[in-house]
One Martini backbone bead per residue (centre of mass of N, CA, C, O) as a GRO file, in nm:
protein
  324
    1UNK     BB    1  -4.904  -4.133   1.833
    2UNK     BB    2  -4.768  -4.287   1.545
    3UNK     BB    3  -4.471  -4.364   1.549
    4UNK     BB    4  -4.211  -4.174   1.439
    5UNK     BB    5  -4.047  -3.940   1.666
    6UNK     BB    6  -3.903  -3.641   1.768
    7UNK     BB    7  -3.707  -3.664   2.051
    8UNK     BB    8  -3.781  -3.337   1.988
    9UNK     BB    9  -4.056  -3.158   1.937
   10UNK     BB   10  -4.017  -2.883   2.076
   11UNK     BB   11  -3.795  -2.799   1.930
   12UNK     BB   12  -3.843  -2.801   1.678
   13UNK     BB   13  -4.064  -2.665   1.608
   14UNK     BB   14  -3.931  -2.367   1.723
   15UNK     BB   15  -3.752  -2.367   1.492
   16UNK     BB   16  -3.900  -2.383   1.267
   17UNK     BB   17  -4.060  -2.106   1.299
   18UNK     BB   18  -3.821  -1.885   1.389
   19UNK     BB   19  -3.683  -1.921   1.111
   20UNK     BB   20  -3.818  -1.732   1.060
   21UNK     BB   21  -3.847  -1.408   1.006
   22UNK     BB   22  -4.075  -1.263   1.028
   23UNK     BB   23  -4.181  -1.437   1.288
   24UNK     BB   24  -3.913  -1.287   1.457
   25UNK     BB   25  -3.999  -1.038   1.432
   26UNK     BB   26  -4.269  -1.066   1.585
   27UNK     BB   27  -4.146  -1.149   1.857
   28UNK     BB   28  -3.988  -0.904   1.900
   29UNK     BB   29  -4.175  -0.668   1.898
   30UNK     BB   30  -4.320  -0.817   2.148
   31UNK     BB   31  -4.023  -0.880   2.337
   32UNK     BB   32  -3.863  -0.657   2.312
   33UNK     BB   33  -3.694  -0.429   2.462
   34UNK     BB   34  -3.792  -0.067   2.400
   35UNK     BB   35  -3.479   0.016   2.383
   36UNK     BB   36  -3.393  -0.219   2.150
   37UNK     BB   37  -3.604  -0.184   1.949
   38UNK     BB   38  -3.516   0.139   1.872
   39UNK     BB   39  -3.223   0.019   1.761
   40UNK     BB   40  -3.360  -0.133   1.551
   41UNK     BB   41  -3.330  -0.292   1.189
   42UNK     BB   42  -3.604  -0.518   1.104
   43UNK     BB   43  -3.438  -0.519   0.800
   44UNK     BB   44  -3.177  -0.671   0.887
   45UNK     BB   45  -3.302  -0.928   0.991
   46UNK     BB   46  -3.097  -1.231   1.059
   47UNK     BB   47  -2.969  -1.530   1.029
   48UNK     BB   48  -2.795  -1.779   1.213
   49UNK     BB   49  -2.605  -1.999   1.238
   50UNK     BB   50  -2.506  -2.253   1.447
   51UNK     BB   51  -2.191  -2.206   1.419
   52UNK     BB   52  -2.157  -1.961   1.614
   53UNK     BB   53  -2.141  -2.139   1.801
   54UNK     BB   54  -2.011  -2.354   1.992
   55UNK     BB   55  -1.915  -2.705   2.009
   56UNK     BB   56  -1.989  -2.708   2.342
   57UNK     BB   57  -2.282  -2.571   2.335
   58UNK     BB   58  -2.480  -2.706   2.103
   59UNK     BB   59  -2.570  -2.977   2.266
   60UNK     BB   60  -2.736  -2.791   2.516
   61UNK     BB   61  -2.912  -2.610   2.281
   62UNK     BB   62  -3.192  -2.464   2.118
   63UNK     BB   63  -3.140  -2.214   1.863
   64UNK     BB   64  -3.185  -1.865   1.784
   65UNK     BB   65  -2.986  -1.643   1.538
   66UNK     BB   66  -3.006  -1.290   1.546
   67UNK     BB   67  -2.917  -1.022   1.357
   68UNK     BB   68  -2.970  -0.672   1.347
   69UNK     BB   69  -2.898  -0.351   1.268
   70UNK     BB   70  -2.831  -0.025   1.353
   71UNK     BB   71  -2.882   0.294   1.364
   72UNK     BB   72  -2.573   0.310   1.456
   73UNK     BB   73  -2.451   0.240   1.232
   74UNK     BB   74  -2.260  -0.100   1.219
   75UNK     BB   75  -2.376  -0.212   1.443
   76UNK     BB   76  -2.503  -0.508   1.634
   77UNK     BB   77  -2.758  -0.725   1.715
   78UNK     BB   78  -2.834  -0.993   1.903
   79UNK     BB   79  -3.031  -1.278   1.937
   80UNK     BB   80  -3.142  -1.527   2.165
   81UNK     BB   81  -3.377  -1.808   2.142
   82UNK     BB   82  -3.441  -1.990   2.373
   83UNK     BB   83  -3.565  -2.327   2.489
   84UNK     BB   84  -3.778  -2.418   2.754
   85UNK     BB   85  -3.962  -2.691   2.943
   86UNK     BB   86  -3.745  -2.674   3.201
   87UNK     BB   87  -3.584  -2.585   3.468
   88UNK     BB   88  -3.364  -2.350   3.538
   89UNK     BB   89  -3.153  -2.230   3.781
   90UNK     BB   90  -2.892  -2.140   3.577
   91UNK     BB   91  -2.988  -1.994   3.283
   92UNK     BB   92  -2.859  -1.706   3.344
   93UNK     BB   93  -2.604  -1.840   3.274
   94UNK     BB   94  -2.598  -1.963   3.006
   95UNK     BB   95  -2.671  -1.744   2.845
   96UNK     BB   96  -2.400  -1.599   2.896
   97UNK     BB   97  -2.238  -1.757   2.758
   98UNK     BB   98  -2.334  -1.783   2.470
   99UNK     BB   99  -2.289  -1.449   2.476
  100UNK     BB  100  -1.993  -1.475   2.487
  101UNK     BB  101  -1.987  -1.675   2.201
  102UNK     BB  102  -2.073  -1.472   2.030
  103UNK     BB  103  -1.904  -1.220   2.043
  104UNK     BB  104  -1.663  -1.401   1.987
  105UNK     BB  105  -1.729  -1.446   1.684
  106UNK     BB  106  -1.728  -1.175   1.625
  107UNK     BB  107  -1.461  -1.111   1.639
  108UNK     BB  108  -1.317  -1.305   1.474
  109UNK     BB  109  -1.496  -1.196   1.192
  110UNK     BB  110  -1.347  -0.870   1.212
  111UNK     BB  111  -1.434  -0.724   1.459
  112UNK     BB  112  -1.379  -0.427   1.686
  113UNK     BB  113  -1.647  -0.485   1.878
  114UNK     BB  114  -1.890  -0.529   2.097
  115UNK     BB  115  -2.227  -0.713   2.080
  116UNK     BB  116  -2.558  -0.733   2.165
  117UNK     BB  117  -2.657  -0.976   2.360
  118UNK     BB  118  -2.998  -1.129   2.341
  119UNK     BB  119  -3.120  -1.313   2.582
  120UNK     BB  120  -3.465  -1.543   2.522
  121UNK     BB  121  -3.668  -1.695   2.687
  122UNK     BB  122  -3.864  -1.979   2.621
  123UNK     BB  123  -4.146  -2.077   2.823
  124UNK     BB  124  -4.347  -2.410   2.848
  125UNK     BB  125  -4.400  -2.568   3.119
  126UNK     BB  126  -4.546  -2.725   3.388
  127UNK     BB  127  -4.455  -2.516   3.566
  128UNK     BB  128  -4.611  -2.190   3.753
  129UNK     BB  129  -4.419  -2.035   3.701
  130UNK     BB  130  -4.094  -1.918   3.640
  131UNK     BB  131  -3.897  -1.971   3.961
  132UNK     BB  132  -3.644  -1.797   3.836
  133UNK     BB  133  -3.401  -1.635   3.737
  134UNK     BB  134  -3.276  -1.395   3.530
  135UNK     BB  135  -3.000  -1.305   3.686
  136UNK     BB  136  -2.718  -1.429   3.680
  137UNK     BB  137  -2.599  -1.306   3.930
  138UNK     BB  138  -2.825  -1.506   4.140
  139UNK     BB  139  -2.582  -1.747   4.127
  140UNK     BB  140  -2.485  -1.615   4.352
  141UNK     BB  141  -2.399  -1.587   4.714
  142UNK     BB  142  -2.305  -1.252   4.623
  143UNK     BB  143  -2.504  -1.046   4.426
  144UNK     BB  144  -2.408  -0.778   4.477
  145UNK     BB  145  -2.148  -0.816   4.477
  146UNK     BB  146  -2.123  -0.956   4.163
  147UNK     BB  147  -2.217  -0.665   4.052
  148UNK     BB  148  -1.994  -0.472   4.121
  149UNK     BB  149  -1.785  -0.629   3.962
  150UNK     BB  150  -1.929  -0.682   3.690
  151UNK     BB  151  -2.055  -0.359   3.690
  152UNK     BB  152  -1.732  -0.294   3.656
  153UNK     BB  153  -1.404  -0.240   3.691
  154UNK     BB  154  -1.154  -0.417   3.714
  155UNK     BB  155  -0.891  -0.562   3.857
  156UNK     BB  156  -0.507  -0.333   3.859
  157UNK     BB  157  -0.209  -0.415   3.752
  158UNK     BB  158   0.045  -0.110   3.710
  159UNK     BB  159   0.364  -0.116   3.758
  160UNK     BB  160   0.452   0.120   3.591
  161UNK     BB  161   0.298   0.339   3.868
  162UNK     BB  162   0.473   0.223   4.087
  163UNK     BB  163   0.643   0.279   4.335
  164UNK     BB  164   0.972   0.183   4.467
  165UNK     BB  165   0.848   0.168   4.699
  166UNK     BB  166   0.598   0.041   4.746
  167UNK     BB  167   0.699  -0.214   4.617
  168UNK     BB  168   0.923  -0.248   4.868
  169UNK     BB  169   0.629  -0.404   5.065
  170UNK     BB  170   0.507  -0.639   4.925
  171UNK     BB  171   0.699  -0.887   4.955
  172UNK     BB  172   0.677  -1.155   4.782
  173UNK     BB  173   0.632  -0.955   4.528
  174UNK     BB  174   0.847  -0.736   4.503
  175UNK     BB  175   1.067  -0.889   4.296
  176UNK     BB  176   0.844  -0.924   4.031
  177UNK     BB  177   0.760  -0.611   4.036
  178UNK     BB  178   1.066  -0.488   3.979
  179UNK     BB  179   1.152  -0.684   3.736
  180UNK     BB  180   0.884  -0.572   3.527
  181UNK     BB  181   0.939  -0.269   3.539
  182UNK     BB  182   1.272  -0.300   3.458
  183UNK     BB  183   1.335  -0.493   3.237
  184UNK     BB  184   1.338  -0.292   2.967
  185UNK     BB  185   1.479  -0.005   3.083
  186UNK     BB  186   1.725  -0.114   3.308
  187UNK     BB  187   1.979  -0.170   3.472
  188UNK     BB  188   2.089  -0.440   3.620
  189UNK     BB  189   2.267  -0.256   3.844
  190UNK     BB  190   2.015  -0.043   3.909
  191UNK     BB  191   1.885  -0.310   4.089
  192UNK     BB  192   2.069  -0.437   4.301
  193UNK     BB  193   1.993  -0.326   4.585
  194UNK     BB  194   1.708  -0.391   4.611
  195UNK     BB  195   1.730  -0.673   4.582
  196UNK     BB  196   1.931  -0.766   4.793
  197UNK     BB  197   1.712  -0.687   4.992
  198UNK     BB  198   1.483  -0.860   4.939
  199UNK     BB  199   1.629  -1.095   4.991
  200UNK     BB  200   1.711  -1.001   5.287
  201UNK     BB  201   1.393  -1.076   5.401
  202UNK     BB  202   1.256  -1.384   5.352
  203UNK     BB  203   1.054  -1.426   5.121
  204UNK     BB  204   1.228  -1.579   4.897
  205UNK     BB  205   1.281  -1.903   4.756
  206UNK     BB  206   1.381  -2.066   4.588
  207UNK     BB  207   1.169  -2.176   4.408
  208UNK     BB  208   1.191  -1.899   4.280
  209UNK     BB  209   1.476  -1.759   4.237
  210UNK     BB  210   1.570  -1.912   4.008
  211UNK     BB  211   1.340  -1.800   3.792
  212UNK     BB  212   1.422  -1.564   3.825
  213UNK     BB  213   1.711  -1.533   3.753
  214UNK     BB  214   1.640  -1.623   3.478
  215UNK     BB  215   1.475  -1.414   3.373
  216UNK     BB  216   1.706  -1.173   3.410
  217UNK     BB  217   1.906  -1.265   3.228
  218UNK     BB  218   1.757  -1.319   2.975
  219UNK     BB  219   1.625  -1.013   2.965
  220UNK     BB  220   1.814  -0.842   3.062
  221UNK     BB  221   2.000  -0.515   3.078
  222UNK     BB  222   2.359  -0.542   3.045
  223UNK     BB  223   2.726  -0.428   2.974
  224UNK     BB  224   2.795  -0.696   3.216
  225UNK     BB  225   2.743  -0.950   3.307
  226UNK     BB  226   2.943  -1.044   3.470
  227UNK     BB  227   2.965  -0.813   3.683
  228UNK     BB  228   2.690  -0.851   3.792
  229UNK     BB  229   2.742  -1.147   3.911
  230UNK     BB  230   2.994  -1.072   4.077
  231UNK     BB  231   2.815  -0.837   4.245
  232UNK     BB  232   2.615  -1.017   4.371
  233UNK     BB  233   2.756  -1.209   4.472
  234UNK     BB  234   2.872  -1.077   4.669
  235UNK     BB  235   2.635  -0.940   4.845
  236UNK     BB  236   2.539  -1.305   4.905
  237UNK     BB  237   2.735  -1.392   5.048
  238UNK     BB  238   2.544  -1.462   5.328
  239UNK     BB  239   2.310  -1.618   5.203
  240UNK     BB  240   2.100  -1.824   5.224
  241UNK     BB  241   2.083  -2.097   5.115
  242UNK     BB  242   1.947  -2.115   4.769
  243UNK     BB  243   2.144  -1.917   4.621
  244UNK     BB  244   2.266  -1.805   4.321
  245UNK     BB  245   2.575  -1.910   4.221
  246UNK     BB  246   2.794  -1.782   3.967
  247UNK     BB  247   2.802  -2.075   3.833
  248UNK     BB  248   2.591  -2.065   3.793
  249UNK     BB  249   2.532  -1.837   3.586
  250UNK     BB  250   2.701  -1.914   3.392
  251UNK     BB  251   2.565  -2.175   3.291
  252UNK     BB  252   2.328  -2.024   3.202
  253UNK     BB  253   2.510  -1.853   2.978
  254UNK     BB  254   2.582  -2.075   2.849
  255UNK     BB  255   2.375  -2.192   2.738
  256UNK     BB  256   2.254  -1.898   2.575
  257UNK     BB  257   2.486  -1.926   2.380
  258UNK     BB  258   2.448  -2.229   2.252
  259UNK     BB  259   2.156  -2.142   2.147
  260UNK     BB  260   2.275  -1.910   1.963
  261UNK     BB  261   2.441  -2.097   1.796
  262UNK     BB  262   2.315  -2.428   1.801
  263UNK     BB  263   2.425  -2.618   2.053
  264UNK     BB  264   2.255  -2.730   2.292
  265UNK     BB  265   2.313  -2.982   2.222
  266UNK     BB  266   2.455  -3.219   2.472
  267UNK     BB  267   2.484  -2.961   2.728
  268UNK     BB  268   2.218  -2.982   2.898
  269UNK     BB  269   2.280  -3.154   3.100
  270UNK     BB  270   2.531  -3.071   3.236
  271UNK     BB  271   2.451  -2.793   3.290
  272UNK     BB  272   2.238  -2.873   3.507
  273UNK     BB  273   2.440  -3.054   3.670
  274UNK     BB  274   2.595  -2.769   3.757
  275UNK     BB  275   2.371  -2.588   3.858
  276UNK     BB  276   2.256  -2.807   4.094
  277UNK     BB  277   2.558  -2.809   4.253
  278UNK     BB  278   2.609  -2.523   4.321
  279UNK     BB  279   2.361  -2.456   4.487
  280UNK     BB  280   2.437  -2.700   4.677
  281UNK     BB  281   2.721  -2.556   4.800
  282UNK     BB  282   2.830  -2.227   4.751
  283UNK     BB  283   3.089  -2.197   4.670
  284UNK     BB  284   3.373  -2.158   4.513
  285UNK     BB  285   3.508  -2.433   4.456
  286UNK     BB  286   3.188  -2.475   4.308
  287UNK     BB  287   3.194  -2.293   4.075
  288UNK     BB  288   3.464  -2.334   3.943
  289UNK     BB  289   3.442  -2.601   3.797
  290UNK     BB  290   3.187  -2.543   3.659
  291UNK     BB  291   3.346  -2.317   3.471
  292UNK     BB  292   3.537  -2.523   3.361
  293UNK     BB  293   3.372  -2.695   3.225
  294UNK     BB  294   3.248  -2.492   3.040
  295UNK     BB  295   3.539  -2.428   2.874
  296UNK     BB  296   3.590  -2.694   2.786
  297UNK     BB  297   3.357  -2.722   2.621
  298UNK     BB  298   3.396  -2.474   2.420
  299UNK     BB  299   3.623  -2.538   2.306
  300UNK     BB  300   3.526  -2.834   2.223
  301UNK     BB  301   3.370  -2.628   1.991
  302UNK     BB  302   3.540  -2.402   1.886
  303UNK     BB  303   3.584  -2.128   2.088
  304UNK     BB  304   3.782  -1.863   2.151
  305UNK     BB  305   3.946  -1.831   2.398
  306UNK     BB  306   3.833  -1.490   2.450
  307UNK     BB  307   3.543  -1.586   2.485
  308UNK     BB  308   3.587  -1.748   2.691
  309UNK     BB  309   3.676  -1.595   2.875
  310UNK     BB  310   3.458  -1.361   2.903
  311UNK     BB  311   3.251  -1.570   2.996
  312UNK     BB  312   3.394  -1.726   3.271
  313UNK     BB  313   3.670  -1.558   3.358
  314UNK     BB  314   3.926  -1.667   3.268
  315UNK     BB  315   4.248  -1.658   3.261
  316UNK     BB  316   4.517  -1.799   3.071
  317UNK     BB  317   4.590  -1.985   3.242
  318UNK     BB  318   4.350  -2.129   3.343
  319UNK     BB  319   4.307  -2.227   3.029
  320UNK     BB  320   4.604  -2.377   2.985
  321UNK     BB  321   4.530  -2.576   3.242
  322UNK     BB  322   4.292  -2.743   3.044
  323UNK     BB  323   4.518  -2.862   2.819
  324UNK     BB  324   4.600  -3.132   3.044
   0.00000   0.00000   0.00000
């Protein structure tokens, strides 16, 4: 034939004539396993924009999608009727992928449960029969297993309903899942002990400690940060390397407190690096420095003495001596 022909001629038709309603219809009647064919109400069969597909998987496959009401209630079922005429080992995993964002849009959409998605294959290539498994689970190494997974609920993990005892066994994971579990409801005054055992059992390494610890003062919950600071600082004086000493603690709750008057600009920089201090000395030595400078940030801020005392712990005489 002589002339511009369309790049996919094949593709073409296919879409012209399903593109029809009525012959859409007599398709699925023939087609469509007769069990989803009898919840269906093939008067209420409509055509489904091309646009409801995602936009990176549009340029991938020439689509029909028509969405269904069922017999019962307002539920829909979409039919997805791909075309190809090239054999493809993953098609029932493509295929997967399509139906998993109709749903996706279904969802968007403003429903509130997902819809049946059947997709359809129309194949007339030259190799034939064709080949491959309909199963998209079929793509899997070990498509058992993958039955198993894929048919069934999902693993859950429920730290709410975890014993802590069961969670303190738990090795790495356990002051992550103990800290989870209670950082909404409880003191953490009532976590030092578990906390403190979690630390010396030497499953943690710093570059985890920092970030949990910072987690629990900004996120946890109790009447006296101070005491907590300086009761945990107690307690883990003999802890290896890595441990966050009383004046991190400090620096960061001071971060927290000039972030929530808006002031936090300007002394951030020097908070990390008062930070990163205390972590590498770990002395008491090295702690004071540290409070001190945050005390005189604060008051060259002009906070309160009182508020500033509160804060770093520093009694009246010795901030009176940062006035020198």
């Amino acid at each position: 034939m002589k002339g511009t022909q369309t790049p996919t001629p094949h593709d073409a038709i296919f879409k012209k004539i399903l593109g029809h309603v009525d012959t859409a219809r007599d398709f699925l009647q023939i087609y469509l396993p007769a069990d989803l064919l009898n919840a269906c109400r093939l008067d209420t069969l409509a055509l489904e924009s091309g646009s409801f597909i995602e936009e990176d998987l549009r340029a991938h496959y020439s689509d029909v999608l028509y969405s269904v009401k069922t017999l019962n209630g307002e539920g829909y079922i979409y039919t997805l009727i791909e075309h190809q005429s090239t054999p493809d080992r993953l098609m029932a995993f493509r295929l997967m992928r399509y139906a998993i964002s109709v749903m996706q849009r279904h969802l968007d959409a403003g429903n509130e449960t997902l819809p049946l998605v059947v997709p359809i294959l129309f194949y007339h290539g030259r190799v034939t029969p064709y080949p491959y498994s309909m199963s998209w689970l079929q793509a899997f190494s070990d498509p058992q297993r993958a039955a198993r997974l894929y048919g069934g609920d999902f693993p859950l993990v429920d730290v709410t309903v975890i014993a802590d005892d069961e969670i303190m066994q738990h090795r790495r994971m356990a002051i992550l899942e103990l800290l989870q579990k209670h950082i909404r409801q409880r003191d953490l005054m009532e976590l030092l002990e578990p906390l403190v055992t979690l630390m010396f059992t030497g499953y943690t390494g710093e570059e985890q400690l920092k970030p949990l610890f910072n987690y629990m003062l900004q996120v946890g919950r109790t009447p006296s940060p101070h005491a907590f600071a300086q009761e945990l600082s107690r307690r883990t004086s003999g802890y290896k390397e890595g441990m966050m000493t009383l004046a991190e603690w400090f620096e960061q709750n001071g971060n927290q407190f000039f972030f929530e008057q808006g002031e936090e600009k300007g002394i951030e920089k020097g908070i990390e690096q008062g930070m990163e201090r205390g972590v590498r000395k770990g002395r008491l030595e090295g702690a004071m420095d540290v409070t001190r400078s945050l005390a005189r940030k604060m008051l060259a801020k002009g906070f309160e003495r009182q508020t500033v005392a509160d804060i770093t712990g520093l009694s009246e005489d010795e901030l009176a001596k940062l006035d020198h």
